[in-house]
C-alpha positions in Angstrom: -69.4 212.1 1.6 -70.1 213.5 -2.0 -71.3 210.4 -3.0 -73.9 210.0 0.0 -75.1 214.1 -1.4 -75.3 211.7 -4.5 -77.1 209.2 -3.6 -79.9 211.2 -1.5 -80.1 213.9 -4.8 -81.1 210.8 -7.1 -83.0 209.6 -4.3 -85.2 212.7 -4.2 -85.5 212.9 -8.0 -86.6 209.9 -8.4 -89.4 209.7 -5.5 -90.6 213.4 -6.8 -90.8 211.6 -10.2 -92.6 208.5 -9.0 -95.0 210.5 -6.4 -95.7 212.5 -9.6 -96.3 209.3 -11.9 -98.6 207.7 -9.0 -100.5 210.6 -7.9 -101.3 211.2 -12.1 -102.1 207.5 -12.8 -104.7 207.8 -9.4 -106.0 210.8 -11.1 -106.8 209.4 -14.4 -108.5 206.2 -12.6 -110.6 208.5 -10.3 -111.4 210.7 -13.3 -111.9 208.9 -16.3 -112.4 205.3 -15.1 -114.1 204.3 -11.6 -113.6 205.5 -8.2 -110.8 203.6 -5.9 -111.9 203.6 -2.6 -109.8 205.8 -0.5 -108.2 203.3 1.5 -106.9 201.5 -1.8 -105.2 204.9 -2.2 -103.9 205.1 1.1 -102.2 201.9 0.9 -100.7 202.9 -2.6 -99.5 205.7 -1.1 -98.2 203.8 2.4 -96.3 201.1 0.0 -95.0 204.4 -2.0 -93.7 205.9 1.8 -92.0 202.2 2.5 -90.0 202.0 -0.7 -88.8 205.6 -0.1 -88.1 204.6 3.5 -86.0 201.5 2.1 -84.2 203.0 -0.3 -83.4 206.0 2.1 -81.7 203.9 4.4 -79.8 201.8 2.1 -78.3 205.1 0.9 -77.8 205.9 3.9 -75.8 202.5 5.6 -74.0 202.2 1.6 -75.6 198.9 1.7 -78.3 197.5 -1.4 -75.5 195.7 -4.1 -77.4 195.5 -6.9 -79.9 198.3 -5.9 -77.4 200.9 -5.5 -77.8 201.2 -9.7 -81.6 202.6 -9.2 -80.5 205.1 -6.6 -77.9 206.8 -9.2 -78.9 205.7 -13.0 -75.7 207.3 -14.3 -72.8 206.0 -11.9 -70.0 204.9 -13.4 -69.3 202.1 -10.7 
């Protein structure tokens, strides 16, 4: 059980960090670039909402192999 409490804390760490990365890479396009067309950004945003979805529920069902190394960066397994 402490390892699924684990899993879900990286989990939210790392999509608050990559919400944070996308939403300030979307900014500096908008800004300092040219305009992306709003649906553009809602679909970065919806493939943003599917990876979280995936990833929750491999954390979740314990499954992912490989993955399970992105979910916790500092496991020792």
């Amino acid at each position: 059980m402490a390892a699924l409490a684990i899993n879900l804390l990286w989990l939210l760490i790392g999509a608050i960090v990559l919400a944070g990365v996308i939403y300030l890479v979307l900014y500096g396009i908008n800004n300092f670039i040219t305009q992306i067309p709003p649906k553009v950004e809602q679909g970065i945003w919806f493939i943003y909402l599917l990876l979280i979805i995936i990833y929750l529920i491999m954390a979740l069902t314990g499954t992912g192999g490989g993955g399970a190394g992105l979910l916790r960066p500092f496991s020792a397994h």
